[in-house]
N, C-alpha and C positions, 0 to 999 in steps of 0.2 A: 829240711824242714819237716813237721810234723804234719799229718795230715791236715785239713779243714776242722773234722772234728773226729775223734777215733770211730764213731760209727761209720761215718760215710766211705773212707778212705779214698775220699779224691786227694789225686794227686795233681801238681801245677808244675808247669814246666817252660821253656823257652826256646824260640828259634835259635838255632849255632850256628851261624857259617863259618868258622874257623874255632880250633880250638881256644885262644882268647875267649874269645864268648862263651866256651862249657866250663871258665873258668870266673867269668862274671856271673851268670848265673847260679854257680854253688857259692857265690860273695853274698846273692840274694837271697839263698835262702831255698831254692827250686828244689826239686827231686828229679828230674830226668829234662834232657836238651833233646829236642828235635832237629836233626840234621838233615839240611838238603841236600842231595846228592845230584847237584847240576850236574856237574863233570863227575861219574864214577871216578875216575883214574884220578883225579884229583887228591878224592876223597879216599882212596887207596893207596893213596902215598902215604898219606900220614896218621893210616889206622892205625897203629900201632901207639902214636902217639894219641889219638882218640879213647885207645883200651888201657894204655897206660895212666889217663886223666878219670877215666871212671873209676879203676881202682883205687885212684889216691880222692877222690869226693865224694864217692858211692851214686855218682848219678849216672842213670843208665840212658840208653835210649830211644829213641823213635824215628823212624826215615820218611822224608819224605822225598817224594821221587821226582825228573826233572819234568820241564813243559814237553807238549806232545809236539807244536809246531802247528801247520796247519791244520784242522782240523778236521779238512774236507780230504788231506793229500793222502790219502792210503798207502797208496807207493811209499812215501815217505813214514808213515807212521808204522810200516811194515819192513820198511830197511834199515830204518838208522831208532825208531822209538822204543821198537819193541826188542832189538838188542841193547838197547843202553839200559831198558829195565831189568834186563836178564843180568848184566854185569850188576846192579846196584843188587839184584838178589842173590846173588855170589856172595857180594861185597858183607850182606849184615850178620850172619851167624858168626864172622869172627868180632863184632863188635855188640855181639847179645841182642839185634835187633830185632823186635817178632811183628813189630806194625810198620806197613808202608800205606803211606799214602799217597792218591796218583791223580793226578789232571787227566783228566781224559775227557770233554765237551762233549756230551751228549744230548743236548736242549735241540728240539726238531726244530725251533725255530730259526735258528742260526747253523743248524749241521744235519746238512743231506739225507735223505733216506737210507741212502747207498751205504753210505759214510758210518749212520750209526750202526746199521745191520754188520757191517765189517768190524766195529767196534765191539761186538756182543763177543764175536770169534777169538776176538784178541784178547779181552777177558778171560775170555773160558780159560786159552792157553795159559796165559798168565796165574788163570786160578791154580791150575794143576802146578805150574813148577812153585809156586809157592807153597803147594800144600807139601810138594816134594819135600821143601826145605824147609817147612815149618815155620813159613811168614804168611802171617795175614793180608788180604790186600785189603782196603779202603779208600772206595771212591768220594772222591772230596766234590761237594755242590758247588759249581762255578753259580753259572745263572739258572737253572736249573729248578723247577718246584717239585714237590713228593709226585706230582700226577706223571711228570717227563720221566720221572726213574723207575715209576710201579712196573711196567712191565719188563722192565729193566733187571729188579729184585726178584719179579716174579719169577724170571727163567735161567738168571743166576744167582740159586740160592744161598750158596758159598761166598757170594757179593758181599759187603758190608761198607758201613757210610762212616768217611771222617767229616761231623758235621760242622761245615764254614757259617758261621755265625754273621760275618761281616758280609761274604758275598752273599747271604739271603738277604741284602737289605736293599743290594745293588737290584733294578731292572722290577721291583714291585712298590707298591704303596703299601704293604704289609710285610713283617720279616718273615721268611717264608722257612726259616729256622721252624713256626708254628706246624706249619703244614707236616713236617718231617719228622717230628717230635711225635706228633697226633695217629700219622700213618705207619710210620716205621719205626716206633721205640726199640725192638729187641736189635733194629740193624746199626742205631749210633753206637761206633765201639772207638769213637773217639774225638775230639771237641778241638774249634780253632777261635781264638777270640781276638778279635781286632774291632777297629771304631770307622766308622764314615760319615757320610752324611746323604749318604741315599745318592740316587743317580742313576744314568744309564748307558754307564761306558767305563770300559776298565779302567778308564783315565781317573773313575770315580771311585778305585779303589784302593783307598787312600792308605790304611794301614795304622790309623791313629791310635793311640793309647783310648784307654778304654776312660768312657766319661767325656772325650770330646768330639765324639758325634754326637748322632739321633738315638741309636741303638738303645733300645729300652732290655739290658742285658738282665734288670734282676726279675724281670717275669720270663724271659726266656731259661733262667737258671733255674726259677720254680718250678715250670713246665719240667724240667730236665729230673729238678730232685723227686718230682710228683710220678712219673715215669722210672724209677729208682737208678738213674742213671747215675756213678759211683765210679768213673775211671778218671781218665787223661783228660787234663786241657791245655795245650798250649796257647800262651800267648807270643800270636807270631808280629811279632813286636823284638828291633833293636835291645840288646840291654838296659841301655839309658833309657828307653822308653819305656819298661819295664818299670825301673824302679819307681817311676811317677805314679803309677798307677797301682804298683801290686799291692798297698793296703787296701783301696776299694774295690778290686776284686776280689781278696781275699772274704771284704767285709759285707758285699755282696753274694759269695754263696754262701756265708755262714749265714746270712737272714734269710736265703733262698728256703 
């Protein structure tokens, strides 16, 4: 697909959990598939068939990386989390990928002192082997507002934010997508666009096609173009669900 408009050069793209899906979304029309890498080893079985389908569509991609698990268990996010992340950043420079994105809960209100102070360390490291390898990281807003992450930013300034659009809407009466836009424009280096209808439990995070929640996305897109923000959006959205929706988000950041 052609950009939104030749100035801006956003580009639109879509969740893949299997190859089938990197090949419904070049049916749509996309530029680039976002791949979850729950299981590295999974998704290392069939890179090959992953880089053989970029070459024959031209769409490249994006990673995103798997859940941390507990979010309190250190033990565990230091034995099994933080090596599975190290495999998945193996795993992308044979498949051209330069952005990961990562779950890591950092909100004090649900995750220990202990827990996020330990979490700071695990970034740092993570920062370096990416920078080794020449992948970005980007920390994605679970529940999360610009105030839980400021010092977060402040002391890793290599950090950067894939900003969750849906989950700012989850756990506040305001989409808190505002607050992060407002505070940290230079650090959004990458966009997730899903629908809910507000709440406050993951159970309420629903994943709808865009237009049937609450989400008031075409002032959050102005906010974005008014901050000249110009990259990636996935919509992490099935195919099928995809194609219900991608003329109005199309026709929503074009009037953004």
């Amino acid at each position: 697909m052609d950009t939104i408009n030749d100035k801006d050069s956003i580009h639109l793209g879509g969740t893949a959990r299997s190859p089938e899906d990197v090949r419904a979304l070049h049916k749509l029309g996309l530029q680039f598939a976002e791949i979850p890498m729950t299981d590295p080893d999974k998704v290392s079985a069939l890179k090959k068939t992953y880089r053989d389908l970029s070459q024959q569509t031209g769409l490249y991609y994006l990673c995103h990386g798997p859940r941390e698990g507990d979010p309190n268990d250190t033990e565990l996010l230091e034995t099994s989390y933080f090596p599975k992340l190290l495999r998945v950043i193996e795993i992308m420079p044979y498949l051209d990928m330069r952005l990961l994105t990562i779950h890591l809960w950092m909100d004090p209100r649900f995750v220990k002192p202990e827990a996020i102070a330990y979490k700071m360390g695990f970034l740092n490291r993570l920062l370096d082997y990416g920078r080794e390898t020449g992948v970005e990281i980007c920390l994605e807003n679970l529940s999360e507002t610009a105030t839980h992450l400021s010092q977060i930013f402040e002391l890793l300034p290599r950090l950067n934010l894939t900003l969750d659009i849906g989950h700012a809407q989850l756990l506040s009466s305001r989409n808190t997508s505002h607050g992060f836009i407002e505070r940290f424009p230079e650090k959004i280096r990458h966009v997730h666009i899903h629908d809910n209808r507000g709440g406050d439990s993951p159970l309420d995070d629903l994943h709808l096609p865009v237009g049937k929640g609450i989400i008031d996305f075409g002032r959050i897109f102005r906010k974005l173009k008014a901050i000249g923000y110009h990259r990636t959006f996935t919509l992490e959205l099935r195919p099928e669900q995809i194609k219900t929706c991608l003329s109005s988000v199309k026709n929503l950041l074009i009037m953004a």
